[in-house]
C-alpha positions as CSV (number, residue, x, y, z in Angstrom):
1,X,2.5,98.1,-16.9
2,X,4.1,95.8,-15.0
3,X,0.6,95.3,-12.2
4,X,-1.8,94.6,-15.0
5,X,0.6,92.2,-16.2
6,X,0.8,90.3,-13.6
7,X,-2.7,90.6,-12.9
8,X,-3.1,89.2,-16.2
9,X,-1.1,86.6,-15.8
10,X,-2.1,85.5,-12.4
11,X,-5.6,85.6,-13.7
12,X,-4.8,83.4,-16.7
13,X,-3.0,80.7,-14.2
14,X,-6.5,80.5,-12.4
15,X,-8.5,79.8,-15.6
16,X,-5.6,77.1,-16.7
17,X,-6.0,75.4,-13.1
18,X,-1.9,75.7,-13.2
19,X,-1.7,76.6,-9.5
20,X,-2.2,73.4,-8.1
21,X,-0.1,71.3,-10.7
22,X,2.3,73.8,-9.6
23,X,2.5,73.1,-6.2
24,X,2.5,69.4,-7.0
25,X,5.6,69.8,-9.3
26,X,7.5,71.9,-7.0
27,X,6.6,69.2,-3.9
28,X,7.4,66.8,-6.2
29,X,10.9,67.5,-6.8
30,X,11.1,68.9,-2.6
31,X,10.5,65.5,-1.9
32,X,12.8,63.9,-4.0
33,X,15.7,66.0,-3.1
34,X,15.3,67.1,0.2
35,X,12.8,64.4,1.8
36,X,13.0,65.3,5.3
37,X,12.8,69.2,5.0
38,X,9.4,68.4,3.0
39,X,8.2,66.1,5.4
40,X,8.2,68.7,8.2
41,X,6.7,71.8,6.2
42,X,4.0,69.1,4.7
43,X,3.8,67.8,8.3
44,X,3.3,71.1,9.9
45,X,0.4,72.5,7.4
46,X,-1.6,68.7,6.7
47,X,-4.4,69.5,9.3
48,X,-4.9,73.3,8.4
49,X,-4.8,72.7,4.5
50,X,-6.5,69.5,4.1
51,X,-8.9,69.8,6.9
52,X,-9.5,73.8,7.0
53,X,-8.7,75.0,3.7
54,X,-10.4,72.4,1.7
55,X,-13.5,73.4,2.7
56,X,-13.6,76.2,0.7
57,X,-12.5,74.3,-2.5
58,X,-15.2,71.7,-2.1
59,X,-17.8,74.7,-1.3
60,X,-16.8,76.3,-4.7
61,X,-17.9,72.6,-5.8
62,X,-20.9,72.8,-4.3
63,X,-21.8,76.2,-4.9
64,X,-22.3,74.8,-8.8
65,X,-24.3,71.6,-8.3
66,X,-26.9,74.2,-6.3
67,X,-26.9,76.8,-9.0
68,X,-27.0,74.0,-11.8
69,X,-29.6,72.3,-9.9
70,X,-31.7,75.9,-9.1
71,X,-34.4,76.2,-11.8
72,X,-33.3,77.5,-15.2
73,X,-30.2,75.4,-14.1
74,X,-28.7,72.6,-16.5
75,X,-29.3,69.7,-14.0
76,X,-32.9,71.3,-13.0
77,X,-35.3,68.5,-14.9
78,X,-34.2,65.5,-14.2
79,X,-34.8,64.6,-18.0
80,X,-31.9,67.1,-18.4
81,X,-29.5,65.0,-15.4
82,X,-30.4,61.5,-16.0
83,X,-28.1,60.7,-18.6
84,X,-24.9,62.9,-17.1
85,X,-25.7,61.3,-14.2
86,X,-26.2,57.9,-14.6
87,X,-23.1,58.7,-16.9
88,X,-21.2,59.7,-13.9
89,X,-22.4,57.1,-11.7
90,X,-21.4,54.6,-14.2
91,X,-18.0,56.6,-13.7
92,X,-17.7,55.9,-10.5
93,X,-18.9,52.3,-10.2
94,X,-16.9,50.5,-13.4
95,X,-13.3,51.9,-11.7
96,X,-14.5,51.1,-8.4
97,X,-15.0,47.3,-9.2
98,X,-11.9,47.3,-11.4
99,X,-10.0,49.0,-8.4
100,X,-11.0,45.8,-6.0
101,X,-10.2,42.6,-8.7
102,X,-6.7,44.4,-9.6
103,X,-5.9,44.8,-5.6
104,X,-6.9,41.4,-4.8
105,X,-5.4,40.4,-8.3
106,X,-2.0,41.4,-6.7
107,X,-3.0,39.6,-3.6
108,X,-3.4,43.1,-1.7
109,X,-6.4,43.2,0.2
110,X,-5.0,45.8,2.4
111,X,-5.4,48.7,-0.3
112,X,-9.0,47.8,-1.2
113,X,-9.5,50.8,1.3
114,X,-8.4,52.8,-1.5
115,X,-11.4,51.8,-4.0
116,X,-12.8,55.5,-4.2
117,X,-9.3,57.0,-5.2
118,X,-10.2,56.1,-9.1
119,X,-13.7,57.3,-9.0
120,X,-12.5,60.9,-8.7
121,X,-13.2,63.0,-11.7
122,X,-10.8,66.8,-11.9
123,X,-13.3,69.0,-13.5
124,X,-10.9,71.6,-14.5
125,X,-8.4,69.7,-15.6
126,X,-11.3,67.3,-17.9
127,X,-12.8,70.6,-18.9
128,X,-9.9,71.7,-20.5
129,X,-8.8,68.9,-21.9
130,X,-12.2,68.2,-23.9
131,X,-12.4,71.9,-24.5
132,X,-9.1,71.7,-26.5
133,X,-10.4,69.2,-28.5
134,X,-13.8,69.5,-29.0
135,X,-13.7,74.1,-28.5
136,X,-17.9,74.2,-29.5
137,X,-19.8,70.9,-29.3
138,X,-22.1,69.0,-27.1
139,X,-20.1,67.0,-25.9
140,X,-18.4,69.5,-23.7
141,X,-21.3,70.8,-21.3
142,X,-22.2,66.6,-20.9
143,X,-18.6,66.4,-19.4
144,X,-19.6,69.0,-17.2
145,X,-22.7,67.5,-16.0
146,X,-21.0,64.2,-15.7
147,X,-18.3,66.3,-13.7
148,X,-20.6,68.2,-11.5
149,X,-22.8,64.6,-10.5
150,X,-19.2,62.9,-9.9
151,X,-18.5,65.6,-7.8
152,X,-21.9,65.6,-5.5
153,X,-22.0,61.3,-5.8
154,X,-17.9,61.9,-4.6
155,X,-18.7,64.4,-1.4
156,X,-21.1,61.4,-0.2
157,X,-18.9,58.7,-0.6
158,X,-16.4,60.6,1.7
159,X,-18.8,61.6,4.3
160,X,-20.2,58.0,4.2
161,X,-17.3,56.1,3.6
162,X,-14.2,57.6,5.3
163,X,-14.8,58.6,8.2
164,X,-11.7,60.4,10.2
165,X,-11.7,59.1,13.7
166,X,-14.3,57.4,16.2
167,X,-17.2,59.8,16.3
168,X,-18.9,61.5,18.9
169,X,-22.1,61.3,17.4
170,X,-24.5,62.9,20.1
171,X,-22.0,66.0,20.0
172,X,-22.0,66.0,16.4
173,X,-25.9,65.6,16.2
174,X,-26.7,68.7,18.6
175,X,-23.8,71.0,16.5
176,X,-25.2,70.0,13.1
177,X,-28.5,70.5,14.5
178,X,-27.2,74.0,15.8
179,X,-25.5,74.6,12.7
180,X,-29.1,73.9,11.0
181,X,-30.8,76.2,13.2
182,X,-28.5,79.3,12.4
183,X,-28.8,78.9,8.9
184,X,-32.3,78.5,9.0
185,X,-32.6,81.9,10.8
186,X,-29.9,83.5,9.1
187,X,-32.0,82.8,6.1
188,X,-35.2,83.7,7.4
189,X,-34.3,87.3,8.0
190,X,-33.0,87.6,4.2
191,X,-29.6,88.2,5.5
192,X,-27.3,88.8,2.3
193,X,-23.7,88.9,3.9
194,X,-22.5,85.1,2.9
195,X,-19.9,86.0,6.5
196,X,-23.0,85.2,9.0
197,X,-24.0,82.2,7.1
198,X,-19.6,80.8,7.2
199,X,-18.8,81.8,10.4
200,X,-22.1,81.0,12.4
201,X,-23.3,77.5,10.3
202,X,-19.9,76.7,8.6
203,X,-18.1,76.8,11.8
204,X,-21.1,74.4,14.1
205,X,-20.9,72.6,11.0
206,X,-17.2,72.1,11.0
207,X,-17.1,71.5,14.8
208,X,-19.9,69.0,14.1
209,X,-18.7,66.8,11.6
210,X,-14.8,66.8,13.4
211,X,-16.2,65.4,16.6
212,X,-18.6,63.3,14.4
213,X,-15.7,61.6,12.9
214,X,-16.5,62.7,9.5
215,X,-14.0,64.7,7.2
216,X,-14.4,68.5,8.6
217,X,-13.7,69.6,4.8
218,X,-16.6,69.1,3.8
219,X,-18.1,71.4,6.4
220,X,-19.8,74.3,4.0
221,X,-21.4,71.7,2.0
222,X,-24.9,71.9,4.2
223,X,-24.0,75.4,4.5
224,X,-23.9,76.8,0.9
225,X,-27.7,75.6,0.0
226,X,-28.7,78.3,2.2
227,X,-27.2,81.4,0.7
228,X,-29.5,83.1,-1.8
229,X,-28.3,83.2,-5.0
230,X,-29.8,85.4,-8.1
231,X,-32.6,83.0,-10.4
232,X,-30.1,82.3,-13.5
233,X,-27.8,80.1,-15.0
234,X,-25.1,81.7,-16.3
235,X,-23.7,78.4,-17.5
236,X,-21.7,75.7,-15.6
237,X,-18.7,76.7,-13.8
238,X,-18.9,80.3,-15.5
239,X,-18.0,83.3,-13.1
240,X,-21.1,85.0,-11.8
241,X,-20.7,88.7,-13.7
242,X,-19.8,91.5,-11.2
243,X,-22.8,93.4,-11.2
244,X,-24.2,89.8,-9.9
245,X,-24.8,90.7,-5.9
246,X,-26.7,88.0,-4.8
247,X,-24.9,86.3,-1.5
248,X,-23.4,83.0,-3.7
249,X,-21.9,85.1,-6.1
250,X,-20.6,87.4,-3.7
251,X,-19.0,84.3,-2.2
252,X,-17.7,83.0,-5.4
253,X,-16.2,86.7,-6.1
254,X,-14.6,86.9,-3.0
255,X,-12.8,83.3,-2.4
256,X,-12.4,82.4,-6.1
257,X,-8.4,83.8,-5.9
258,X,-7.9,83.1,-1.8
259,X,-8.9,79.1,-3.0
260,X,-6.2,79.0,-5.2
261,X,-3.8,79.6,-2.6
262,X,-5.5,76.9,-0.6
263,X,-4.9,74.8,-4.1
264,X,-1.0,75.6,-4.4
265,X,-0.7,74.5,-0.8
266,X,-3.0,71.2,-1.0
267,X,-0.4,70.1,-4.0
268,X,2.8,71.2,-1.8
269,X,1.3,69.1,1.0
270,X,0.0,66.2,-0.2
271,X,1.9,65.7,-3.7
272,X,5.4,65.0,-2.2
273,X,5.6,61.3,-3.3
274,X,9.0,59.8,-4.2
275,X,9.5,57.9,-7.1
276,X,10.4,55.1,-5.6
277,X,7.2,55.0,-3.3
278,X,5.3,53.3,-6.3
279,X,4.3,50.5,-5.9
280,X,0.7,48.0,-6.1
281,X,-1.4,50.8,-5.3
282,X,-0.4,53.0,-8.2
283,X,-0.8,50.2,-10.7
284,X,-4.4,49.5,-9.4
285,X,-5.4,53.5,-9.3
286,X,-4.0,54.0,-12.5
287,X,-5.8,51.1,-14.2
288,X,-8.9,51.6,-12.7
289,X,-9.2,54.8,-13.8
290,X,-7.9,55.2,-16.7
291,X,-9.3,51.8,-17.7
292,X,-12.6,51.5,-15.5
293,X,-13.6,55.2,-16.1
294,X,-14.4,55.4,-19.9
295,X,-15.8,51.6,-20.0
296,X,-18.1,52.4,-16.8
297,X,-19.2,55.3,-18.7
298,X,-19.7,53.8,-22.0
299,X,-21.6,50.8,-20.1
300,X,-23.7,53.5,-17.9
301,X,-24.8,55.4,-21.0
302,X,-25.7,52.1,-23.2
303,X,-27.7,50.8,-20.3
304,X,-29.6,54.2,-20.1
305,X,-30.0,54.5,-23.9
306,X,-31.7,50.9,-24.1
307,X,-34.0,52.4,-20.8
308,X,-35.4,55.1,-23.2
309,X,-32.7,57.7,-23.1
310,X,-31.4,59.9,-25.2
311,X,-28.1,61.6,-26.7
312,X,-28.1,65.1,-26.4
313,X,-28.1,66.2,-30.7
314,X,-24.7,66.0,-32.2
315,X,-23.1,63.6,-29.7
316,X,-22.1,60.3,-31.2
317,X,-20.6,57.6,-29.3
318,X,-17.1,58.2,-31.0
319,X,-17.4,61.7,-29.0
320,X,-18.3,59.9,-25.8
321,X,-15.3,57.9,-26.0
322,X,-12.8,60.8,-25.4
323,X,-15.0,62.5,-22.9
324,X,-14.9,59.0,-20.8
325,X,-10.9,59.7,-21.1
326,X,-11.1,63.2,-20.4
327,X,-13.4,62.2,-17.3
328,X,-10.5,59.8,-15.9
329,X,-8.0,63.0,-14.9
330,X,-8.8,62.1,-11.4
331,X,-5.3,64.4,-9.7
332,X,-7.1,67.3,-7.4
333,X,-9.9,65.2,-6.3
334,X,-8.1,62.1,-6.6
335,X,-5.0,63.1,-4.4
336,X,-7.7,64.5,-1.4
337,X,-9.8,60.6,-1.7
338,X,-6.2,58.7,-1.0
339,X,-5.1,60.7,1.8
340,X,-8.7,59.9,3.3
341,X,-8.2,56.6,2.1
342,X,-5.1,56.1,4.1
343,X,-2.9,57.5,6.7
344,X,0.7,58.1,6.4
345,X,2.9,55.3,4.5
346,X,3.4,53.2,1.7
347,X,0.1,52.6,0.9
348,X,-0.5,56.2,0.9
349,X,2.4,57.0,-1.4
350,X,1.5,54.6,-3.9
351,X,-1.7,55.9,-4.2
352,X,-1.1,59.4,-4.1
353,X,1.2,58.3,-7.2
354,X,-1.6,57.4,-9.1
355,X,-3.7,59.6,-8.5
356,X,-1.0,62.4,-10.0
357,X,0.0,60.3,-13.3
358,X,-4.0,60.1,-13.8
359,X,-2.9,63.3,-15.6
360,X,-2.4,60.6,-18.1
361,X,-6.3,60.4,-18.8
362,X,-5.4,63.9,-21.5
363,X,-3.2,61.9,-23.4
364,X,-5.6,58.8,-23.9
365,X,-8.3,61.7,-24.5
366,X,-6.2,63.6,-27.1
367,X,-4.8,60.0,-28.9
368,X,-8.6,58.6,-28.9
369,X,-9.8,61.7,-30.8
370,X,-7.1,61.6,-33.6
371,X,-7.6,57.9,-33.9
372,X,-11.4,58.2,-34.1
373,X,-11.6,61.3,-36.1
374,X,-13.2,63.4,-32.9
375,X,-13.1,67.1,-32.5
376,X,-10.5,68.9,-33.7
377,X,-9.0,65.9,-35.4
378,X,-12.2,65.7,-37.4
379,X,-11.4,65.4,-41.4
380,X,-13.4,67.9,-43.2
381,X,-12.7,67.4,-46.7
């Protein structure tokens, strides 16, 4: 009994997205208590975590904006999208200007670098939160959406924005083009084992965007698009069934528990901040997105409503109001933007601070829908 149990358990940490808090908590307190034994083991993994690893977390991310945008897929019209997107875009933009004034508020110009940190949306961590209070209602798969376009607006603002070095950009060129050219083929003669398409594309394409000066993580991003996946829509961020074979699912089956792992070691790397490391930065993360993300989605929605727009049936604007708090959980995605944002220091540490007490977004979600009557807190006398 004692397998299954664990299986059971290990299973139900996955769905709860617990591993990664986990890892944060535990580097948390390593930091605090033992600063330079953390500093080494964080020192020692940085490059192979947040450069290798993460690739497979952000092509897990990826791997849903291609099914959800496949036909039969919930972002497939674009009459579907617009709102979520413009939603999420909104998202982005309102923390993003609210970032800037609070930085240069605190005469700070020298974190402004940091203005993406707050645009970051966690979708597991939003997910649950809005599924706790809202369990069966529209206004959970519109979080998703929102969550899936913040994720695929949020991959181009890293590749485009923070670049990791001076590129090399006629190397990059003829590796991506390489990495193009495989894929292309691999694809042409229906091969269905996702390994050619990772280890032939993914690793031209890694090579490609590291001497490009681009952030390498994001290297199976170009890559999943090619892998033929099975014409349904299971639902966003729903596991593909097992008899599913198609190559993405059989990608999804087999790095779904291997990316947690990656997960617990991105928070023991990069979540070792000391408390008294906060500083500016954290303020200014913190407001911005806590602040800057539900008004920038409230604003984005309005606008798009007075364009001709239209609320999905049952969402109210009292609903959208906890689901712009729920979207400001920025922590996963949040913590990987600041330490592309900046290297090793204060600056980092402050932001990297408030990018974990975004975690802060559940209780302004949870304390908006009692106060407005929202989900769960609904009275139904």
């Amino acid at each position: 009994m004692a397998l299954p149990r664990s299986r059971r358990a290990l299973r139900r940490a996955v769905e709860l997205s617990l591993v990664l808090p986990a890892g944060a908590a535990v580097a948390f307190v390593w930091a605090n208590t033992a600063h330079d034994s953390y500093e080494r083991f964080a020192g020692a993994l940085h490059f192979a975590v947040n450069e290798v690893g993460m690739a497979l977390f952000f092509a897990l991310a990826t791997k849903e904006v291609v099914e959800a945008a496949a036909p039969g897929g919930a972002l497939h019209t674009w009459r579907r999208a617009a709102l979520p997107v413009v939603a999420a875009a909104g998202g982005m933009i309102g923390p993003a200007f609210l970032y800037i004034a609070v930085v240069l508020m605190q005469g700070r110009p020298e974190l402004a670098r940091g203005w993406a940190i707050p645009c970051a949306t966690d979708i597991a961590f939003s997910y649950l939160v809005a599924k706790a209070i809202f369990r069966d209602h529209p206004a959970i798969p519109f979080l998703l959406l929102l969550a899936i376009a913040d994720d695929a607006l949020g991959l181009l603002v890293l590749a485009v924005f923070y670049p990791t070095g001076e590129g090399r950009f006629g190397v990059a060129l003829g590796l991506m083009t390489a990495a193009l050219a495989a894929l292309l083929v691999i694809r042409t003669r229906r091969v269905t084992s996702f390994w050619p398409y990772v280890l032939a594309g993914g690793s031209l394409s890694w090579l490609a965007l590291f001497f490009g000066g681009l952030h390498p993580a994001l290297a199976l991003v170009p890559v999943v698009p090619f892998m033929p996946h099975a014409a349904r829509d299971p639902g966003l961020f729903v596991d593909a069934p097992p008899e599913a074979h198609d190559t993405l699912s059989a990608f999804e089956h087999f790095w779904k528990f291997p990316v947690q792992i990656v997960l617990l070691l991105f928070g023991l790397v990069n979540a070792g901040v000391q408390l008294d490391q906060a500083g500016p930065g954290t303020v200014a993360v913190l407001v911005a997105i806590l602040a800057g993300k539900p008004l920038g989605i409230l604003a984005a929605v309005a606008l798009a409503l007075l364009a001709g727009l239209h609320l999905a049936k049952g969402l109210v604007w009292r609903d959208l109001v906890v689901v712009g708090f729920a979207a400001s959980i920025g922590f996963t995605v949040a913590l990987f933007f600041a330490t592309a944002a900046f290297p090793p220091g204060p600056l980092l540490a402050q932001a990297k601070m408030g990018a974990l007490l975004s975690i802060g977004g559940s209780i302004g979600a949870f304390v908006a829908a009692a106060v407005l009557g929202v989900g769960r807190y609904r009275q139904t006398g």
